[in-house]
SETORBA-16372 format. One record per residue: residue number from 1; x, y, z of N, C-alpha, C, CB in turn. Coordinates in Angstrom, 2 decimals. Glycine has a CB too. Layout:
% SETORBA-16372
NUM	X	Y	Z	X	Y	Z	X	Y	Z	X	Y	Z
...
END
This chain:
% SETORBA-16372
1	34.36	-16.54	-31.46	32.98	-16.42	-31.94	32.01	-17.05	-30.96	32.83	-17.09	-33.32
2	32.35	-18.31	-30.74	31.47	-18.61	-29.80	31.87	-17.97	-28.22	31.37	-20.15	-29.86
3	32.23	-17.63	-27.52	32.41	-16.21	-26.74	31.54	-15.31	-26.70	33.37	-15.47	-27.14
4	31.85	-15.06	-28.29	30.62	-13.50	-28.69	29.29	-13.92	-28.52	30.59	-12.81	-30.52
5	28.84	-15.27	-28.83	27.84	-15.59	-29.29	26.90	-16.36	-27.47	28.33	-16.66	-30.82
6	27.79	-16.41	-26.64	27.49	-16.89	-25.39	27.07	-15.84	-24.54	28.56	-17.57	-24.85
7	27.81	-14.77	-25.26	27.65	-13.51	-24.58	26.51	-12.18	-25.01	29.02	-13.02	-24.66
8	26.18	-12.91	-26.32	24.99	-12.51	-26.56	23.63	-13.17	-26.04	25.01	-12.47	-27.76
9	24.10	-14.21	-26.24	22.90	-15.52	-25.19	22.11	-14.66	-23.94	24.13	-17.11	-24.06
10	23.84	-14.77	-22.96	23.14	-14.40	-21.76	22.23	-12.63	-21.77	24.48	-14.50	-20.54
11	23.09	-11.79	-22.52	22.30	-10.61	-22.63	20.99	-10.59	-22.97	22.79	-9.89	-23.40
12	20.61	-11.13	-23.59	19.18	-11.45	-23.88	18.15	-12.11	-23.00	19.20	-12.19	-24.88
13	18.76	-13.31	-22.39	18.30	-13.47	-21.44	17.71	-13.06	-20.57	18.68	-13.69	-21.20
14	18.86	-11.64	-19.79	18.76	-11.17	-19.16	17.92	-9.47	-19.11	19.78	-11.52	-18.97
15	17.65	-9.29	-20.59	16.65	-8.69	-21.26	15.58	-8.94	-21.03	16.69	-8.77	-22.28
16	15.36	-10.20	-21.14	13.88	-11.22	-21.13	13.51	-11.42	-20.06	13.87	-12.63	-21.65
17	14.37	-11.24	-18.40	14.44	-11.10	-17.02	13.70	-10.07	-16.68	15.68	-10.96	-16.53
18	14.20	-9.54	-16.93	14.50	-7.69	-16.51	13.00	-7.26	-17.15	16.28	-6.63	-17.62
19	12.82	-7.63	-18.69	11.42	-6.91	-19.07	10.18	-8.14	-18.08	11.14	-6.91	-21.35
20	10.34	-9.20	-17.55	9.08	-9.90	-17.24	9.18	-9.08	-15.70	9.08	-11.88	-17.33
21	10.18	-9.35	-15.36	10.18	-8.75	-13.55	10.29	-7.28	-13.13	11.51	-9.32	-12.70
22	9.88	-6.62	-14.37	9.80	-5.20	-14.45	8.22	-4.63	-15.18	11.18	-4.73	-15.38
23	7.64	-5.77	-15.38	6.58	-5.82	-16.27	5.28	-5.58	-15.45	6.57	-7.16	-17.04
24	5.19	-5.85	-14.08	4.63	-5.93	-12.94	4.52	-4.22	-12.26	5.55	-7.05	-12.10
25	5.63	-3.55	-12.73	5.95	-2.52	-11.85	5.92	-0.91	-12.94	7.63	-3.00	-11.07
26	4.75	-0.03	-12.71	4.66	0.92	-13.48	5.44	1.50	-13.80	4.10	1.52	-13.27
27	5.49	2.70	-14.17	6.46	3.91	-14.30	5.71	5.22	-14.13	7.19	3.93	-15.73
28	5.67	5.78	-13.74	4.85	7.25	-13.18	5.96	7.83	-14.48	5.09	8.02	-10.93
29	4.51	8.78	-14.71	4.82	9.95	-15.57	4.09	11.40	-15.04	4.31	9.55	-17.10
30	4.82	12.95	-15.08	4.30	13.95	-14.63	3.90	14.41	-15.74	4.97	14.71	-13.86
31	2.81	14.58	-16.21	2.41	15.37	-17.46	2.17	16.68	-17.53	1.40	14.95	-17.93
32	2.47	17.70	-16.22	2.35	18.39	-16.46	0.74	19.12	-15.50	2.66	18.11	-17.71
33	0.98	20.51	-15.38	-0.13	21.42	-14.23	-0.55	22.27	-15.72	0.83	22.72	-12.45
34	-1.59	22.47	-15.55	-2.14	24.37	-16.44	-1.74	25.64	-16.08	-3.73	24.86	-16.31
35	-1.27	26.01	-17.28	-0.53	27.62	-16.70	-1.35	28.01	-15.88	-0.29	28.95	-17.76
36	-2.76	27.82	-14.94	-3.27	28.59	-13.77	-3.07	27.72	-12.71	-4.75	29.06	-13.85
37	-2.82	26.18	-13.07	-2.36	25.20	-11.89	-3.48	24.92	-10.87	-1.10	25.82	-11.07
38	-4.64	24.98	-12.11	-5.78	24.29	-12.06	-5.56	23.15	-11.93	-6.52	24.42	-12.94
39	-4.99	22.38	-12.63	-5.24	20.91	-13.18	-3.75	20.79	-13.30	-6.25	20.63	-14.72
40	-4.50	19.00	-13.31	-2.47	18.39	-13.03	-3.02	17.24	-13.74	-1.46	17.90	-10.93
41	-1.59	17.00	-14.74	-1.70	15.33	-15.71	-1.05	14.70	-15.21	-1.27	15.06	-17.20
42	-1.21	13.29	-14.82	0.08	12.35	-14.56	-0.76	10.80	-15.37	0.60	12.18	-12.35
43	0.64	9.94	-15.47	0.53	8.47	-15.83	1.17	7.75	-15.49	0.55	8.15	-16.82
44	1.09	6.90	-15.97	2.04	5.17	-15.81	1.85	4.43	-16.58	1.84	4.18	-14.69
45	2.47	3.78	-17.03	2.60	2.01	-17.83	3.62	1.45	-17.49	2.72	1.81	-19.48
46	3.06	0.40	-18.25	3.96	-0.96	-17.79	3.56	-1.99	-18.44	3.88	-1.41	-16.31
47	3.74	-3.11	-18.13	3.26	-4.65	-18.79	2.41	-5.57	-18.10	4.42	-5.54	-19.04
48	1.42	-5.77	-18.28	1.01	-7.24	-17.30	1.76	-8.23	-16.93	0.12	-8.06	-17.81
49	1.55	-8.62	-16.31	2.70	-9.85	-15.22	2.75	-10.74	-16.33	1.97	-10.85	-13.44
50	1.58	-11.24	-16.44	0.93	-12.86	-16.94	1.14	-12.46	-18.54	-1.19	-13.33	-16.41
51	0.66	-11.72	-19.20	0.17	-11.56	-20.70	1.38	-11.07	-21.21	-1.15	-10.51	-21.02
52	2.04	-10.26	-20.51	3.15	-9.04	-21.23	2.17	-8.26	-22.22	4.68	-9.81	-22.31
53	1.30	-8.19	-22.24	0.80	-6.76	-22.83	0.86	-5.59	-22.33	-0.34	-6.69	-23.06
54	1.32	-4.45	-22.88	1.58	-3.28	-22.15	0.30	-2.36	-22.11	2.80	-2.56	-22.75
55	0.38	-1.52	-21.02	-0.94	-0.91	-20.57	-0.53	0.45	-20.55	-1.55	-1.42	-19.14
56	-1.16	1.36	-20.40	-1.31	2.58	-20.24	-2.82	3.63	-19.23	-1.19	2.77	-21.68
57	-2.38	4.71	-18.31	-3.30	5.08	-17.65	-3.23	6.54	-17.57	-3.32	4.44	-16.52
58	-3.81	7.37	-17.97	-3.73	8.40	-17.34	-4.90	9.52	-16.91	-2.91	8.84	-17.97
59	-4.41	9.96	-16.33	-5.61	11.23	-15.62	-5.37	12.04	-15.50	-6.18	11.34	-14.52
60	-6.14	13.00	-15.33	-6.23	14.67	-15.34	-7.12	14.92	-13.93	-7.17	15.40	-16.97
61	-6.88	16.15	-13.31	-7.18	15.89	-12.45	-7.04	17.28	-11.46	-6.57	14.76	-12.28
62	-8.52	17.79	-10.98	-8.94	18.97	-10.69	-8.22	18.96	-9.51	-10.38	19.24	-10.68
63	-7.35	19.31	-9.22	-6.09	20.30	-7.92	-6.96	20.99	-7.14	-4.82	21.72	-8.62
64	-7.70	21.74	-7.45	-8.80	22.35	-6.11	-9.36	21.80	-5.86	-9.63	23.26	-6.04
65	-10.05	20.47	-6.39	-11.48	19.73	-5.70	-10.71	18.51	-5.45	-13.09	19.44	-6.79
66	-9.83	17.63	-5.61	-8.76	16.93	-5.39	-9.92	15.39	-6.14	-8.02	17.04	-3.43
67	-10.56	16.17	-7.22	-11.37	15.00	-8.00	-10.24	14.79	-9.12	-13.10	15.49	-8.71
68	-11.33	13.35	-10.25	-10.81	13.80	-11.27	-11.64	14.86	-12.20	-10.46	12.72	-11.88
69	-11.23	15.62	-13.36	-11.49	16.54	-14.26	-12.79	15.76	-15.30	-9.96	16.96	-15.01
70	-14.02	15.94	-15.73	-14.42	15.35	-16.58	-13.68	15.16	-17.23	-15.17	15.64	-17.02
71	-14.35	13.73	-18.26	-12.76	13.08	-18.63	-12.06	13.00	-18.45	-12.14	13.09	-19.13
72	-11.46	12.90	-17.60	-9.96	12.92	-17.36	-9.22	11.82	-16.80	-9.67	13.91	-16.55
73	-10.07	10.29	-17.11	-9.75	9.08	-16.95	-9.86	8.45	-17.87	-10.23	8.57	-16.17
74	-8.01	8.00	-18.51	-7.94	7.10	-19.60	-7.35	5.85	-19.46	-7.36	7.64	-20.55
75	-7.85	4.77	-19.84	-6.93	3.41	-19.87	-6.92	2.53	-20.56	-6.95	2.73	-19.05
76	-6.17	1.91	-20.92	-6.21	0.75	-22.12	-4.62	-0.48	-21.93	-6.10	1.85	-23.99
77	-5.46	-1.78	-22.65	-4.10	-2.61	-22.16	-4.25	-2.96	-24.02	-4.26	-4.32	-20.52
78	-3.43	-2.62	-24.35	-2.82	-3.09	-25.76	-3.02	-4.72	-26.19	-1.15	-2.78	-25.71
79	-3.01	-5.37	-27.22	-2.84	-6.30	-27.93	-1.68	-6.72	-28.11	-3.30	-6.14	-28.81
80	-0.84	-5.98	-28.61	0.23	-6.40	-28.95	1.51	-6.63	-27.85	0.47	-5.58	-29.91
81	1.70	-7.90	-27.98	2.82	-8.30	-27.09	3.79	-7.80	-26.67	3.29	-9.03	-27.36
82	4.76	-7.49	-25.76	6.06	-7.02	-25.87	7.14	-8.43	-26.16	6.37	-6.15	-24.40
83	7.97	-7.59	-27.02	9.23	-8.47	-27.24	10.27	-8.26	-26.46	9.76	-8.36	-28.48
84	11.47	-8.96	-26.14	12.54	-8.71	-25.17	13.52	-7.80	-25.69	13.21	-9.94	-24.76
85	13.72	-6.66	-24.85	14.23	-5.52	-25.09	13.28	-4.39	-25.35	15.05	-5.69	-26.04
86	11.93	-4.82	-26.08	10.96	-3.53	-25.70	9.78	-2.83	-24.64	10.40	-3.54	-26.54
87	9.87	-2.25	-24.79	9.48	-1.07	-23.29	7.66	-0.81	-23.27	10.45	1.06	-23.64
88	7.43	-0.50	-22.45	5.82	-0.09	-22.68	5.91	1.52	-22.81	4.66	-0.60	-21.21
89	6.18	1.73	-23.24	6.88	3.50	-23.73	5.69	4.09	-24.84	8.90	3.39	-24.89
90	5.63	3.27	-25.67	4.51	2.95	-26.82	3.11	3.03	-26.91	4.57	1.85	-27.11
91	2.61	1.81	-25.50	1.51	2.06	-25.09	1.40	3.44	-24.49	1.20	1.11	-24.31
92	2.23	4.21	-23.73	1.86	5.57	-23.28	1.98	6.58	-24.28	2.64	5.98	-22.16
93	2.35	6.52	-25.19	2.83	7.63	-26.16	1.39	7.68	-26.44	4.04	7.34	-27.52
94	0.59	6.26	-27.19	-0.09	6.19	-27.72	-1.73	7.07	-27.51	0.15	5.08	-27.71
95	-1.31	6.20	-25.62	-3.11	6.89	-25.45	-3.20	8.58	-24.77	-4.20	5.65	-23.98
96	-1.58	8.68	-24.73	-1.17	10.40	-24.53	-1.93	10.78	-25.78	0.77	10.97	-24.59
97	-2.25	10.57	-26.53	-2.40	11.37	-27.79	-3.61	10.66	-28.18	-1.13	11.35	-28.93
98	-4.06	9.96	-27.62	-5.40	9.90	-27.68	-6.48	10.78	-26.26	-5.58	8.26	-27.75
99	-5.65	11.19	-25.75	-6.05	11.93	-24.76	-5.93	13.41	-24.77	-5.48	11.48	-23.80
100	-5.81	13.52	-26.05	-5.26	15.31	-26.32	-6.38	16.20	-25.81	-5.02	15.83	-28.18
101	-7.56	15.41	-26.29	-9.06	16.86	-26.44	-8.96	17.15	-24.72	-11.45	16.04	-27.12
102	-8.75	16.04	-23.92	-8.42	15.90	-22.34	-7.86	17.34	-22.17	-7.20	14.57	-21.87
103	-6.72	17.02	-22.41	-5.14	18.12	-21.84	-5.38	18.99	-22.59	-3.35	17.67	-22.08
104	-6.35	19.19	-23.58	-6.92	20.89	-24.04	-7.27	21.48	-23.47	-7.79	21.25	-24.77
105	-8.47	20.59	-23.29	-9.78	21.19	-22.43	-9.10	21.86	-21.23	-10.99	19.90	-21.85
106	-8.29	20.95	-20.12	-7.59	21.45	-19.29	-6.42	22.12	-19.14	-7.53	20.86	-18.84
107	-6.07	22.58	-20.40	-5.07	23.81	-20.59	-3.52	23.28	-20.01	-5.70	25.29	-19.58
108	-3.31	21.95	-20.29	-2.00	21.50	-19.25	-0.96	21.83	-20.37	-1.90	19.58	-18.59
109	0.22	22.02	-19.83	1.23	22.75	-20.02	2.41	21.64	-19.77	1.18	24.04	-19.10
110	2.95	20.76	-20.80	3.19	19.47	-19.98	5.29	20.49	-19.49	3.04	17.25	-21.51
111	5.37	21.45	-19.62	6.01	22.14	-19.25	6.21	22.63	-18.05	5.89	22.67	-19.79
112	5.27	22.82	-17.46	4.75	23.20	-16.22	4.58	21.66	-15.23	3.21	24.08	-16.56
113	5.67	21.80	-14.96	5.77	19.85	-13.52	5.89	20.38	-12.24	7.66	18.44	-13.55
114	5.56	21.36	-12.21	5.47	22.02	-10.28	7.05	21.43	-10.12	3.83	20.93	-8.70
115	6.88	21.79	-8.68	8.88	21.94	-8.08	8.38	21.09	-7.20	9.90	23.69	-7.27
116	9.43	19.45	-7.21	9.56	18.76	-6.46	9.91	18.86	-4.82	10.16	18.29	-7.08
117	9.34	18.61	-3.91	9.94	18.97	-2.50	9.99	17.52	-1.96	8.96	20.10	-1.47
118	9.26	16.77	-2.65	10.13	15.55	-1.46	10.15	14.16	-2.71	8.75	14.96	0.58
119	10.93	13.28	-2.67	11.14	12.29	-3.71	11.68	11.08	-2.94	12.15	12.80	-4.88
120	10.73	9.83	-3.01	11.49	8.45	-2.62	12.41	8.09	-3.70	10.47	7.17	-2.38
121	13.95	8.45	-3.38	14.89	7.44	-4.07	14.62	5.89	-4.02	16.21	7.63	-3.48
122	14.65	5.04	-5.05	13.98	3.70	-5.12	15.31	2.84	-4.09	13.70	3.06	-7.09
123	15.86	3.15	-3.98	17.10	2.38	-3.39	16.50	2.61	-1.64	19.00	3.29	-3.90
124	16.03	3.68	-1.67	15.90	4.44	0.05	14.33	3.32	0.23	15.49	7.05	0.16
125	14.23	3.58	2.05	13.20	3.03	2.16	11.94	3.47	2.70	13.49	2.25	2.59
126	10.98	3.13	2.45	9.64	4.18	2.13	9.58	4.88	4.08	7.59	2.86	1.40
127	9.12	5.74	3.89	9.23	6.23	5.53	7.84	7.08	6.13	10.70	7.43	5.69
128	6.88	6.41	6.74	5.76	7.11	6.91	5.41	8.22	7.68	5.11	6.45	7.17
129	6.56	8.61	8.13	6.62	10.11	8.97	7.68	10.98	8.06	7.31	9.94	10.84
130	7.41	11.75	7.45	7.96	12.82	7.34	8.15	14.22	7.59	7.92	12.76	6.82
131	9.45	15.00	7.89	9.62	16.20	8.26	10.53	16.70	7.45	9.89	16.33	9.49
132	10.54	17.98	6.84	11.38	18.77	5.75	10.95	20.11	5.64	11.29	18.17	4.34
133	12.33	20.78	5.48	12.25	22.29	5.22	11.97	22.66	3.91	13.45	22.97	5.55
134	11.55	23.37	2.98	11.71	23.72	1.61	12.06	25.34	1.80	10.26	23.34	0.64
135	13.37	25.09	1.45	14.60	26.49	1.57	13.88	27.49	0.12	16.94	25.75	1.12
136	12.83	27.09	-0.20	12.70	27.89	-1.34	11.81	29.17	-0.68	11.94	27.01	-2.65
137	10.81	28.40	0.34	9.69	29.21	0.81	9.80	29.70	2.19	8.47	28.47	0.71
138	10.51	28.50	2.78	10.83	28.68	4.52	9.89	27.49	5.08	10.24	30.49	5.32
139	8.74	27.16	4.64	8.07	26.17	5.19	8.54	25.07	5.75	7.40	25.83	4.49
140	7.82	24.76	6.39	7.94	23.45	7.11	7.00	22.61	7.02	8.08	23.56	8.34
141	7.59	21.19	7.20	6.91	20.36	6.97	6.58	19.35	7.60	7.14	20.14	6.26
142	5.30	18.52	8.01	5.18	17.43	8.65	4.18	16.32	8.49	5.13	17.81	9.67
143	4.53	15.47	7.76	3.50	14.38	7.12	3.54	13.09	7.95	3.90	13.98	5.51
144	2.31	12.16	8.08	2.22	11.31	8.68	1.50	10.66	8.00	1.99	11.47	9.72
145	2.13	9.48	7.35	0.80	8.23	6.73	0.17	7.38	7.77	1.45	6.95	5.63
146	-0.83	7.25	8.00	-1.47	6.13	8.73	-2.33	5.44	7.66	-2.35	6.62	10.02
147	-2.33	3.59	7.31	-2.90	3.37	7.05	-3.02	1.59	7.65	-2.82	3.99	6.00
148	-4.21	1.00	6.92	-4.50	0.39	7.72	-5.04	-1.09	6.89	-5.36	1.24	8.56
149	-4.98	-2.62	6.73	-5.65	-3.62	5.90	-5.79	-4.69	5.95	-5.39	-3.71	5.07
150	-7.16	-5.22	4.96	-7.60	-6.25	5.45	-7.18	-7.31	4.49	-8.96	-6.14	5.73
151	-7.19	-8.55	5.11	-7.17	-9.62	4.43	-5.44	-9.92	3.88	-8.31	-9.39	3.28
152	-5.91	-10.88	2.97	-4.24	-10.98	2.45	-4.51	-11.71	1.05	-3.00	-12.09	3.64
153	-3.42	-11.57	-0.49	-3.08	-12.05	-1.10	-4.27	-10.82	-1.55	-2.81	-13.50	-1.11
154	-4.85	-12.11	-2.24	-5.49	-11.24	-3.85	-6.82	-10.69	-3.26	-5.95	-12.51	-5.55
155	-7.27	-11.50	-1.77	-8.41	-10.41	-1.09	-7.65	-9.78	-0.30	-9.72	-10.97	-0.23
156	-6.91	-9.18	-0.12	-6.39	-7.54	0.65	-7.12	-6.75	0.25	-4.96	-6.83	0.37
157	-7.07	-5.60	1.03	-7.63	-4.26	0.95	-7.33	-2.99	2.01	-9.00	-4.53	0.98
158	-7.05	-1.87	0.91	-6.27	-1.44	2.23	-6.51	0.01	2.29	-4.59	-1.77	2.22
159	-6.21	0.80	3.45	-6.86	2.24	3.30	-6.33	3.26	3.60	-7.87	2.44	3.88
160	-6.15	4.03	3.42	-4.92	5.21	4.54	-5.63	6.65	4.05	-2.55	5.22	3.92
161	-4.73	7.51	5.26	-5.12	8.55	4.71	-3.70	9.43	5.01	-6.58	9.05	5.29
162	-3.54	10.96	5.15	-2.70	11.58	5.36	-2.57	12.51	6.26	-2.50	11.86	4.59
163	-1.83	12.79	7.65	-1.76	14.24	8.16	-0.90	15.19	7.60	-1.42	14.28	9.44
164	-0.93	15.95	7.37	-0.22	17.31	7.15	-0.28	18.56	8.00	-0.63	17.76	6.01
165	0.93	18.91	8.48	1.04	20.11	8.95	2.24	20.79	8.39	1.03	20.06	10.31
166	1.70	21.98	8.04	2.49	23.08	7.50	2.47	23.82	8.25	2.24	23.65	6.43
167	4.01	24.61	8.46	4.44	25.76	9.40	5.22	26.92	8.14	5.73	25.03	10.86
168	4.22	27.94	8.02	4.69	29.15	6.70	5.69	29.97	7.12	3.49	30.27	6.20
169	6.14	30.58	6.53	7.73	31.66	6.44	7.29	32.19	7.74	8.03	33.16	4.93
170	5.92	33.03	7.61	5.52	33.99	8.59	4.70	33.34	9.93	4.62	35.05	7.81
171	4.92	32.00	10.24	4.68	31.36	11.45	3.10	30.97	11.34	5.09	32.34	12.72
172	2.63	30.95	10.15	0.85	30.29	10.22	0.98	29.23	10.09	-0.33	30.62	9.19
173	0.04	28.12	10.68	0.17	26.65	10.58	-0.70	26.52	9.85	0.09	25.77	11.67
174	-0.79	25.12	9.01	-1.85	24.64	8.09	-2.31	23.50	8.22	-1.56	24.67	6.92
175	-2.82	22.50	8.48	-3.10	21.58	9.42	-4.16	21.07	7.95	-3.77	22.15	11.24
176	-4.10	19.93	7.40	-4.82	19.23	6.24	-4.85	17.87	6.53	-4.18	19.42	4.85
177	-6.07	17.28	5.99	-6.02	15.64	6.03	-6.48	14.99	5.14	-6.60	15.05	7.01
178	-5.33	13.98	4.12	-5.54	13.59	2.62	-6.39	12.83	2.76	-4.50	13.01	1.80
179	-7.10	12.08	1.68	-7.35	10.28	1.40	-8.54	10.43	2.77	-5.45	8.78	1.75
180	-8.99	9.25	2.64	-10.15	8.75	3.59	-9.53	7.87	4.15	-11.47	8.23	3.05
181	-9.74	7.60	5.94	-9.04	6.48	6.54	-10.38	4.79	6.61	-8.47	7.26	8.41
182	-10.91	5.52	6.16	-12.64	4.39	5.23	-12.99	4.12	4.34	-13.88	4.62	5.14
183	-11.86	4.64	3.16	-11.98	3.94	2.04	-10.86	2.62	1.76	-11.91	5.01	1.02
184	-11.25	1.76	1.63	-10.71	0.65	1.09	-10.63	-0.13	-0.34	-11.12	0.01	1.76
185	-9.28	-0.14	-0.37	-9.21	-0.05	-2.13	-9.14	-1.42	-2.23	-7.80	0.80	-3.01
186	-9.59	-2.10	-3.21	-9.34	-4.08	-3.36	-7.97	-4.25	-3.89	-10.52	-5.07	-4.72
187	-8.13	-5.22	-3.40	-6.70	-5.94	-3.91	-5.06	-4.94	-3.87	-7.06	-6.37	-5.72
188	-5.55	-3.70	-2.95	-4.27	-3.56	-2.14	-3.60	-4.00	-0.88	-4.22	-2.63	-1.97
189	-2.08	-3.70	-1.04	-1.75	-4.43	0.33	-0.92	-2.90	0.77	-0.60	-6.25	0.22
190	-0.56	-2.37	0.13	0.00	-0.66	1.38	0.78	0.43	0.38	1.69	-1.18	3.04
191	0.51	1.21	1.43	0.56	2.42	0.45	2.05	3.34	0.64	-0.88	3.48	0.82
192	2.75	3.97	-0.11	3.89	4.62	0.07	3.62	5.91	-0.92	5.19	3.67	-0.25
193	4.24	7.03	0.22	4.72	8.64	-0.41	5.61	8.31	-1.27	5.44	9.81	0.62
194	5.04	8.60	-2.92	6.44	8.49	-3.45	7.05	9.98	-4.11	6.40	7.27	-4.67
195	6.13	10.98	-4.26	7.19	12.34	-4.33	5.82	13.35	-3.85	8.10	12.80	-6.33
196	6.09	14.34	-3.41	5.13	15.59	-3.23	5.69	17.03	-3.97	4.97	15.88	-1.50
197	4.74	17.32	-4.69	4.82	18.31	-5.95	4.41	19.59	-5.08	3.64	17.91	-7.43
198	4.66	20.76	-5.10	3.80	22.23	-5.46	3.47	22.65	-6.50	4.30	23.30	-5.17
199	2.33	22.88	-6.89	2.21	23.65	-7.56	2.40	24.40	-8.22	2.06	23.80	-7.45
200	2.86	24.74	-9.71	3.42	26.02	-10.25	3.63	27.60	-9.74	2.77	26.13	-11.19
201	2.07	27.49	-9.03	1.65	28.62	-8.22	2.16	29.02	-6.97	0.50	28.50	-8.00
202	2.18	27.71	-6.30	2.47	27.36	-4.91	1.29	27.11	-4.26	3.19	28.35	-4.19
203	-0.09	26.87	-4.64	-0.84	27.13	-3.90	-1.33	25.98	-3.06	-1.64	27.75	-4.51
204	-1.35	24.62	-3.74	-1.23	23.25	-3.73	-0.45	22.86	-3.64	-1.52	22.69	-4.36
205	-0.47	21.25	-2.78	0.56	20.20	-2.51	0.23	18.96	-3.67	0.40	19.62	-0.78
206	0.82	17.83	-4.30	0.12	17.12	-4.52	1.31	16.19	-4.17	-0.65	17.23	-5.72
207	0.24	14.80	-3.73	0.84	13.75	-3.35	0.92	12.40	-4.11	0.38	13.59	-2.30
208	2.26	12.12	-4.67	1.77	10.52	-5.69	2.05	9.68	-4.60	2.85	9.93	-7.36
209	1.26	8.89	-4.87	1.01	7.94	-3.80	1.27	6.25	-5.07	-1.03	8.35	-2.91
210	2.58	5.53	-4.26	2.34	4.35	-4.80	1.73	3.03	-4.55	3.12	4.16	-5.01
211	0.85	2.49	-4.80	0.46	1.63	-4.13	0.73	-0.19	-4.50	-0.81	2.11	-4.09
212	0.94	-1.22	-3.61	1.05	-2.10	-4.31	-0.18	-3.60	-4.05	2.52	-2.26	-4.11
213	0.05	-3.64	-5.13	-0.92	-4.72	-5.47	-0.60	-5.96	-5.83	-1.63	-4.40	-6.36
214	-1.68	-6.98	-5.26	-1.27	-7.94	-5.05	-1.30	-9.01	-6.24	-1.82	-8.19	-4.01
215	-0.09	-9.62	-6.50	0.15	-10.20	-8.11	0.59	-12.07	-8.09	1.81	-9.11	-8.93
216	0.16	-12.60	-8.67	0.84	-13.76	-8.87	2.34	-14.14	-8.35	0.81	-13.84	-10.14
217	3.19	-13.50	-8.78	4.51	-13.72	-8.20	5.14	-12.58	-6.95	5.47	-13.70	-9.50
218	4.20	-12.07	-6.44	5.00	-10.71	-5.49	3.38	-9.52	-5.68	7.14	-9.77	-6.68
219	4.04	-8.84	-6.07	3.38	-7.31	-6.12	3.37	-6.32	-7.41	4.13	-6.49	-5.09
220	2.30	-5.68	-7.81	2.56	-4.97	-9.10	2.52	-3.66	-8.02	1.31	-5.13	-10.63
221	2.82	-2.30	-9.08	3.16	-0.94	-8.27	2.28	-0.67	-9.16	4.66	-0.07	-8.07
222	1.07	0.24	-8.58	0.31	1.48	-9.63	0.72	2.51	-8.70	-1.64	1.47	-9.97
223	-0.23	3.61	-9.26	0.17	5.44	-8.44	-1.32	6.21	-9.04	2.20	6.62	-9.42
224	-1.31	6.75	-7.74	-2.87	7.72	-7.59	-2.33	8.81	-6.49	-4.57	6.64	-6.80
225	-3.16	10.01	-6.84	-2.03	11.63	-6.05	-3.49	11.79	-5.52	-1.03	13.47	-7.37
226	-3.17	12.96	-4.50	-3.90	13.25	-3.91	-3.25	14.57	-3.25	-4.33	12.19	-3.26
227	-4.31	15.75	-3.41	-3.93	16.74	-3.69	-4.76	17.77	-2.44	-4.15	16.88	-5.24
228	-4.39	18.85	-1.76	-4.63	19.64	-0.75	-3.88	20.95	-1.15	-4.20	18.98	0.57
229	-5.04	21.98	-0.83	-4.32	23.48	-0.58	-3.26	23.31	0.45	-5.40	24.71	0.01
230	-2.82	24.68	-0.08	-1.27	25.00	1.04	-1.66	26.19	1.74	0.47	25.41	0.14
231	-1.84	26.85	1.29	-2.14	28.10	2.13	-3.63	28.17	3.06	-2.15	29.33	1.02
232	-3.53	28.84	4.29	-5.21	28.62	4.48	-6.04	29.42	4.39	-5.65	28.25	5.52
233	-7.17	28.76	4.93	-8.33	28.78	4.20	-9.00	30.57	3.97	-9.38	27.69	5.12
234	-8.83	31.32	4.64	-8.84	32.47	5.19	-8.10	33.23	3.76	-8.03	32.49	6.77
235	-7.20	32.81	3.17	-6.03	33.48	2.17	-6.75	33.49	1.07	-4.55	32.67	1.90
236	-6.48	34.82	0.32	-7.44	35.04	-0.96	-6.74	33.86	-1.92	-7.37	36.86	-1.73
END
């Protein structure tokens, strides 16, 4: 009994570990493009470092103008505490569905998650040049993060932007450039590709971008995409 009971100890514990040092670090959610792949939903939650209150964020977000969608910025940090063993799952359910008239208006299809072409495995390590084929289309691919920041700790700030070159089935290049290399976001310290979407359509790229921020014990992770045509400009 006491065995069982030592061994429940440490599990909990290690519950109570795991939710504080995980509490810091979001979770991206794809909510989904509009059957015309207009518009794209995504989110995240997680917990505050300090409070353990769980938060929730999400946006909607115009794919051709690479804005967000009126309305289409929601956020809220909950009251209620987390206990050990529970998730911030809750807080997102919650303001998902307070965000419905949102994902009407914009016709999202949380069915519709575009086809993944590139994904940071969390184990792998972030890599700011990328090159890849997508055997679906023939394309080619060639991304380059440059970014760049100031300061350190809780005044950092930091900025990047993106090259892209695309090489199509039929040999046209596409040559795009994400993000502003002059905007500077507060209280970041650097930015990582963490998956690039197409479009339902194909017509768009979109890019989640994770970024980390600077926290009391280390770093919290949020995520903001950023989105560019694929085909050019010339193409109906």
């Amino acid at each position: 009994m006491r065995t069982r009971l030592a061994v429940c100890s440490i599990i909990f514990t290690l519950c109570s570990v795991v939710m504080m040092n995980a509490g810091d670090v979001a979770s991206f959610v794809n909510l989904g493009f509009s059957n015309d792949s207009r518009h794209f939903m995504f989110g995240f939650h997680g917990a505050e470092e300090e409070s353990g209150r769980p938060y929730a964020e999400i946006f909607t977000i115009d794919v051709r103008a690479n804005s967000f969608a009126p309305g289409g910025v929601k956020k809220e940090v909950f009251s209620q505490i987390l206990q050990p063993g529970q998730g911030s799952e809750g807080a997102f359910f919650t303001l998902l569905e307070r965000s419905g008239p949102a994902s009407a208006k914009a016709g999202i299809n949380h069915l519709k998650q575009g086809r993944i072409l590139y994904i940071l495995v969390n184990s792998a390590e972030a890599k700011d040049n990328l090159e890849f084929r997508d055997f679906n289309t023939g394309n080619h691919y060639k991304v380059k993060l440059a970014q760049k920041t100031q300061g350190k700790g809780a005044q950092a700030r930091a900025a990047f932007h993106i090259e892209l070159e695309v090489t199509l089935k039929d040999g046209r290049k596409v040559a795009r450039t994400l993000g502003n290399p002059d905007r500077y976001r507060e209280n970041v310290l650097a930015y990582r590709i963490s998956s690039i979407i197409a479009s339902p359509d194909e017509s768009h790229l979109v890019f989640v971008m994770e970024k980390d921020h600077a926290a009391r014990d280390g770093k919290s992770i949020r995520y903001m995409v950023e989105t560019a045509p694929l085909l050019p400009a010339s193409s109906p």
